[in-house]
N, C-alpha and C positions, 0 to 999 in steps of 0.2 A: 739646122737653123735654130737660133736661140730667139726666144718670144720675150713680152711684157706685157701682161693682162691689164685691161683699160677697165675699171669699172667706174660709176657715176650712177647716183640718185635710188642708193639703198632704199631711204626714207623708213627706215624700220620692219622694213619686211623680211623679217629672217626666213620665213620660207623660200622664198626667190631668192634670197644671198647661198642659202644652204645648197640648191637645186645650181646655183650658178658655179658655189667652189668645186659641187661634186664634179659640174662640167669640165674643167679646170683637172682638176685630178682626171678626168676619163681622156683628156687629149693628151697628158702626160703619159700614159700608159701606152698612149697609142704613137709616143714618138716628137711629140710637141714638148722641146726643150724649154718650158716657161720659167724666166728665172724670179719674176717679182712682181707684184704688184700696184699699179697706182688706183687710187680710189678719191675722185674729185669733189666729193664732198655731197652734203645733203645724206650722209650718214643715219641721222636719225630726223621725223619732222610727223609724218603723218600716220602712221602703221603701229600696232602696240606692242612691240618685238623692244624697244630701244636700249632693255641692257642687255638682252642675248645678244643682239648686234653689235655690239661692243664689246662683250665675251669672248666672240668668236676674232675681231678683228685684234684685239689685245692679243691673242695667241698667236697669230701672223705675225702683227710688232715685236714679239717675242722671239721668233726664228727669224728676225730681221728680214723678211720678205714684203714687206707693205709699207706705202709712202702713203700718205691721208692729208686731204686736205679741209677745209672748210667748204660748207656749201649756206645758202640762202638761212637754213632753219636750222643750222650747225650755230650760226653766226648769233640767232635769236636766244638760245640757250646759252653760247658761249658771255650775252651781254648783260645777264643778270649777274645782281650785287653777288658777290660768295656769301655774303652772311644772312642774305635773306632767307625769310622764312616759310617763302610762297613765292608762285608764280603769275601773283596779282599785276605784274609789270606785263606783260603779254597783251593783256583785257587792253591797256592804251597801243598796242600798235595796228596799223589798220591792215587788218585782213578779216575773212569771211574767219564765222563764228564757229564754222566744224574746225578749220584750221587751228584756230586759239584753242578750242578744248583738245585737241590733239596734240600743241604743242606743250600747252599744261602737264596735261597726262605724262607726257614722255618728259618734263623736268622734272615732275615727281620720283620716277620712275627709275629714273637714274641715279636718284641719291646724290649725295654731295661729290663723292667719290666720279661717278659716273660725269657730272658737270664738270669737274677740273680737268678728265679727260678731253672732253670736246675742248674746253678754254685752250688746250696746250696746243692745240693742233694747229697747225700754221694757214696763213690765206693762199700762201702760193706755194706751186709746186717750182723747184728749179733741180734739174739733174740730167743726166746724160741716157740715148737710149742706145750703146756701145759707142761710135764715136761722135755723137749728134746730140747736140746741146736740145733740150727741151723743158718748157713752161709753160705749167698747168695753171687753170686758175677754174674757178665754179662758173664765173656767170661772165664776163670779159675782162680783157688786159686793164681797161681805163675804168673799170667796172667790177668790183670781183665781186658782190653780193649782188645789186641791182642789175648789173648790164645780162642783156639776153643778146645770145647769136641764134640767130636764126636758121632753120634748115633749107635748104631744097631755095638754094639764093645765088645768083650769077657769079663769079669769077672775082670781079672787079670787089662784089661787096667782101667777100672773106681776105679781098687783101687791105681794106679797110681796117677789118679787125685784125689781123697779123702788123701790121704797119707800125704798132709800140713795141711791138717783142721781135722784129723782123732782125736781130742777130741772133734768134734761136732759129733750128730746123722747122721742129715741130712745136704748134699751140696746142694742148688740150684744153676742152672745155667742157662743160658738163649742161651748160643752160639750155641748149638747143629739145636735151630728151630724144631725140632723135638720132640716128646714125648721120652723122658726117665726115667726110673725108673729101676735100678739095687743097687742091693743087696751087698754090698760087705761085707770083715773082719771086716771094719772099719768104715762103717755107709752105706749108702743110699744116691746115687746118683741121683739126680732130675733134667731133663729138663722139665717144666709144655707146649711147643712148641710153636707156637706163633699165636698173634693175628691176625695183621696187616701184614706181612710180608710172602709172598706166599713162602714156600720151596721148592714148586714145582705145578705141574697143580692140579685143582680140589680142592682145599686148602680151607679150612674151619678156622676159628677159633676158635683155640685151647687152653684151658685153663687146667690147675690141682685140684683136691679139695683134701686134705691131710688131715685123720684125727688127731684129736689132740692126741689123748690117742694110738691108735694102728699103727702110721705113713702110715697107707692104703693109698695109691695114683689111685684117679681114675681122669680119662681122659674127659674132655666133648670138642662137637666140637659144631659150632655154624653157620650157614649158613647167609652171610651178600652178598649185591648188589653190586657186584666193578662196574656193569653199573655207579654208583652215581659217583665210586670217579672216572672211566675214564673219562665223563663229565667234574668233578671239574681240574681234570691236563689238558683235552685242555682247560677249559675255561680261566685257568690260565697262559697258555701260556708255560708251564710245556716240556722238551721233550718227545718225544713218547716211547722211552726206557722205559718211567715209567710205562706205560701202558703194557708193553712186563713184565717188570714185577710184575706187578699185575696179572697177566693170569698166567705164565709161573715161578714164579717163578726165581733166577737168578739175579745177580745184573749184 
């Protein structure tokens, strides 16, 4: 059976990205035909990883194995000036104040270099997963940064959200954070939940494997150290919020 790894909501944590590929590699070993990866965005936003996370994903791009989208805080860095000389544009958008210095930190961080990556990267996903047309998007169809899908929701409402893209098979989407997979009229609803980005206490890192031929969605979780990245945000001088959520979940 040939597979497609789901990933969604890095958010700069290369520790759970690392803990996540090596998963990746251990099922390959063990017989799991994975041929490629999709990654639905929120790549970098809260976590102080943001150019090793891009390092690492650049190399994939490179043996043409990974499709990237945009997510929420993708979209934030992707919207400053190129020639600017600071990330003073942030301070005006409204979000809570650990988010702003964290999304700060990681345009610095990045470097110019690092910013034209994110800007390149597309809002949607469109491609095939063997003979099954599928489209990804971060946050929903009518919605790709602001719209949220919801988890653990009746039948009727994921055919709501499927209903703009219902000549694809499969939607993915990355905003839920949570594992989803419902069944609707009109295709297959997918949250793959997220890596980097705690939904709540006890939080693992969460990926998808889809098969190609029979659209099966199984779930794997992934246990990674946030002792490393609390360390990495005091040492960086980071607010303690981000530590609240790493633990807890919650922006």
């Amino acid at each position: 059976m040939t597979y497609v790894a789901v990933l969604a909501n890095i958010n700069g944590n290369f520790p759970a990205l690392v803990k996540t590929l090596g998963k990746v590699e251990e099922l390959k070993e063990n017989g799991y035909d994975i041929k490629k990866y999709y990654i639905l965005g929120n790549i970098v936003g809260l976590f102080p990883y943001p150019k090793e996370v891009l390092d690492t994903l650049d190399d994939l791009i490179r043996n043409n194995r990974v499709k990237i989208i945009r997510g929420e805080f993708d979209q934030i860095i992707a919207m400053s000036d190129p020639h600017a000389e600071g990330p003073d544009y942030i301070d005006r958008i409204s979000l809570p104040k650990h988010v702003k210095a964290a999304l700060k930190y990681t345009w610095e961080k990045l470097g110019h270099d690092g910013r034209e990556f994110i800007r390149d990267l597309p809002v949607y996903l469109v491609d095939k997963i063997g003979d099954n047309d599928i489209f990804g998007v971060y946050g929903s169809p009518l919605n790709p940064f602001g719209g949220i899908v919801l988890p653990e929701q009746p039948t009727s409402y994921y055919e709501a959200i499927m209903r703009p893209v219902k000549e694809y098979e499969i939607l993915l989407v990355a905003s839920p954070k949570m594992p989803v997979n419902a069944m609707t009229r009109y295709g297959r609803v997918v949250c793959p939940g997220s890596i980097g980005f705690p939904p709540g206490k006890e939080h693992k890192a969460t990926f998808a494997l889809i098969d190609v031929d029979t659209l099966h969605v199984k779930f794997i979780d992934v246990d990674y150290d946030k002792k490393i990245i609390e360390e990495k945000i005091k040492k960086e001088g980071l607010p303690e919020e981000l530590i609240r959520v790493l633990y807890h979940g919650k922006l």
